[in-house]
C-alpha positions in Angstrom: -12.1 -8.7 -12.3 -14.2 -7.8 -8.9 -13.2 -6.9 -5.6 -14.1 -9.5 -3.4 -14.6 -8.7 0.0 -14.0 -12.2 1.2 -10.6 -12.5 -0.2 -9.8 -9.1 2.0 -11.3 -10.5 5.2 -9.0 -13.7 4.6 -5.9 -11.6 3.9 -6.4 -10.0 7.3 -7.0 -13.3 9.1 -3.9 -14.7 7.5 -1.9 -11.1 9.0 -3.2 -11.7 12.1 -2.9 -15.2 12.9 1.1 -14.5 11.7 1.4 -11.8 14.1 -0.9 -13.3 17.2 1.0 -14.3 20.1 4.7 -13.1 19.1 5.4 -10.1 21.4 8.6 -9.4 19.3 6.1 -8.0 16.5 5.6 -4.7 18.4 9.1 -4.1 18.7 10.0 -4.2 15.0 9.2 -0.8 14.6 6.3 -1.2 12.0 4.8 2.3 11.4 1.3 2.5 12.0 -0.9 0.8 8.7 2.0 -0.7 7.7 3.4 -4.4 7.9 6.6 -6.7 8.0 7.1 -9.2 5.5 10.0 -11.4 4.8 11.4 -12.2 1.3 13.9 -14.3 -0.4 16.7 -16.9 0.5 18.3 -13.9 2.4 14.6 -13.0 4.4 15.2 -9.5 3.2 12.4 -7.0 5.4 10.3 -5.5 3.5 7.4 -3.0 5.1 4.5 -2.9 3.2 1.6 -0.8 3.7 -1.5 -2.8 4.8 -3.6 -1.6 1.8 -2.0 -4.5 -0.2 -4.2 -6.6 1.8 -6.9 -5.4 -0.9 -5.2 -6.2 -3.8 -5.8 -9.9 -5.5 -2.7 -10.0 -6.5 -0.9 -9.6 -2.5 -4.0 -12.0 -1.7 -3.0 -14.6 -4.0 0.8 -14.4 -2.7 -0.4 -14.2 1.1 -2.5 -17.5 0.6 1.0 -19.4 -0.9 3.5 -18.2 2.2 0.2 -19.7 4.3 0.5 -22.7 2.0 4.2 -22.5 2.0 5.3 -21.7 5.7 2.6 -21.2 7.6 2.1 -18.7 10.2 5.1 -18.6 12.2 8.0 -16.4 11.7 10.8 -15.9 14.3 10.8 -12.0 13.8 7.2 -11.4 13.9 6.6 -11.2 10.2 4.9 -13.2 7.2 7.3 -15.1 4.9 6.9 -14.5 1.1 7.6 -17.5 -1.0 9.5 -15.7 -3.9 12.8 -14.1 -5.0 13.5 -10.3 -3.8 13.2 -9.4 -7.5 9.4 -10.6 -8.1 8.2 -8.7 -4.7 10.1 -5.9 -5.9 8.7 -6.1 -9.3 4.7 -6.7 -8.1 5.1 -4.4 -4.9 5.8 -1.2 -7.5 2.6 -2.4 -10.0 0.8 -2.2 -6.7 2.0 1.3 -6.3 
Protein backbone atom coordinates (compact mmCIF):
# COMPACT_ATOMS: atom_id res chain seq x y z
CA UNK A 1 0.00 0.00 0.00
CA UNK A 2 1.17 3.85 -0.67
CA UNK A 3 2.07 6.56 1.54
CA UNK A 4 -0.46 8.98 1.23
CA UNK A 5 0.41 12.31 2.09
CA UNK A 6 -3.07 13.46 2.68
CA UNK A 7 -3.74 10.94 5.40
CA UNK A 8 -0.44 12.53 7.17
CA UNK A 9 -1.57 16.14 6.75
CA UNK A 10 -5.03 14.91 8.44
CA UNK A 11 -3.24 13.10 11.24
CA UNK A 12 -1.62 16.34 12.09
CA UNK A 13 -4.73 18.43 11.98
CA UNK A 14 -6.53 15.92 14.10
CA UNK A 15 -3.09 16.41 16.86
CA UNK A 16 -3.53 19.82 16.68
CA UNK A 17 -7.02 20.61 16.88
CA UNK A 18 -6.72 18.05 20.23
CA UNK A 19 -4.09 20.05 21.65
CA UNK A 20 -5.24 23.90 20.46
CA UNK A 21 -6.43 25.93 23.11
CA UNK A 22 -5.65 23.67 26.41
CA UNK A 23 -2.66 25.39 28.13
CA UNK A 24 -2.34 22.27 30.39
CA UNK A 25 -0.77 20.47 27.19
CA UNK A 26 2.59 22.26 27.69
CA UNK A 27 2.84 21.34 31.13
CA UNK A 28 2.66 17.51 30.64
CA UNK A 29 6.03 17.27 30.13
CA UNK A 30 5.91 15.88 26.47
CA UNK A 31 9.55 15.69 25.14
CA UNK A 32 10.12 17.44 22.17
CA UNK A 33 8.61 15.18 18.80
CA UNK A 34 6.82 13.33 20.97
CA UNK A 35 3.02 13.20 21.98
CA UNK A 36 0.35 12.28 24.81
CA UNK A 37 -2.16 9.86 24.15
CA UNK A 38 -4.68 8.37 26.47
CA UNK A 39 -5.66 4.61 26.35
CA UNK A 40 -8.03 2.23 27.90
CA UNK A 41 -10.92 2.22 30.60
CA UNK A 42 -8.14 3.30 33.05
CA UNK A 43 -6.80 6.41 30.42
CA UNK A 44 -3.40 4.99 30.83
CA UNK A 45 -0.61 7.89 29.23
CA UNK A 46 1.16 6.77 26.79
CA UNK A 47 3.93 9.12 24.89
CA UNK A 48 4.32 8.35 21.51
CA UNK A 49 6.70 9.70 19.18
CA UNK A 50 5.02 11.92 16.50
CA UNK A 51 6.45 9.86 13.58
CA UNK A 52 3.29 7.57 14.12
CA UNK A 53 1.51 10.26 12.57
CA UNK A 54 2.95 8.62 9.19
CA UNK A 55 1.94 5.31 9.73
CA UNK A 56 -1.74 4.21 8.23
CA UNK A 57 -2.20 2.15 10.73
CA UNK A 58 -1.90 5.26 13.86
CA UNK A 59 -3.93 7.21 11.00
CA UNK A 60 -6.65 4.79 10.91
CA UNK A 61 -6.83 4.71 14.87
CA UNK A 62 -6.44 8.64 15.12
CA UNK A 63 -9.54 9.11 12.74
CA UNK A 64 -11.76 6.63 15.26
CA UNK A 65 -10.80 8.51 18.80
CA UNK A 66 -11.91 11.72 16.32
CA UNK A 67 -15.03 9.68 15.55
CA UNK A 68 -15.23 8.30 18.94
CA UNK A 69 -14.46 11.34 21.44
CA UNK A 70 -13.59 14.08 19.58
CA UNK A 71 -11.10 16.49 20.31
CA UNK A 72 -11.20 17.32 23.77
CA UNK A 73 -9.33 15.80 26.51
CA UNK A 74 -9.17 17.23 30.10
CA UNK A 75 -5.24 16.56 30.31
CA UNK A 76 -4.31 17.84 27.02
CA UNK A 77 -4.04 14.53 25.17
CA UNK A 78 -5.90 12.50 22.34
CA UNK A 79 -8.11 9.55 23.61
CA UNK A 80 -7.50 6.11 21.95
CA UNK A 81 -10.61 4.11 21.59
CA UNK A 82 -9.06 0.63 22.45
CA UNK A 83 -7.85 -1.72 25.32
CA UNK A 84 -4.11 -0.97 26.71
CA UNK A 85 -3.21 -4.36 25.20
CA UNK A 86 -4.01 -3.51 21.39
CA UNK A 87 -2.01 -0.07 21.59
CA UNK A 88 0.59 -2.00 23.26
CA UNK A 89 0.45 -4.67 20.71
CA UNK A 90 0.32 -2.07 17.35
CA UNK A 91 2.56 0.60 19.09
CA UNK A 92 5.74 -2.24 19.04
CA UNK A 93 4.77 -3.34 15.14
CA UNK A 94 5.23 0.31 14.64
CA UNK A 95 8.59 0.11 16.22
Amino acid sequence: MGFRFSGVVQAKKVLRRSLSGSQQASSLNVPKGYFAVYVGESQKRFVVPISYLNQPVFQALLCQAEEEFGFHHPNGGLTIPCTEDKFNELTSQLN
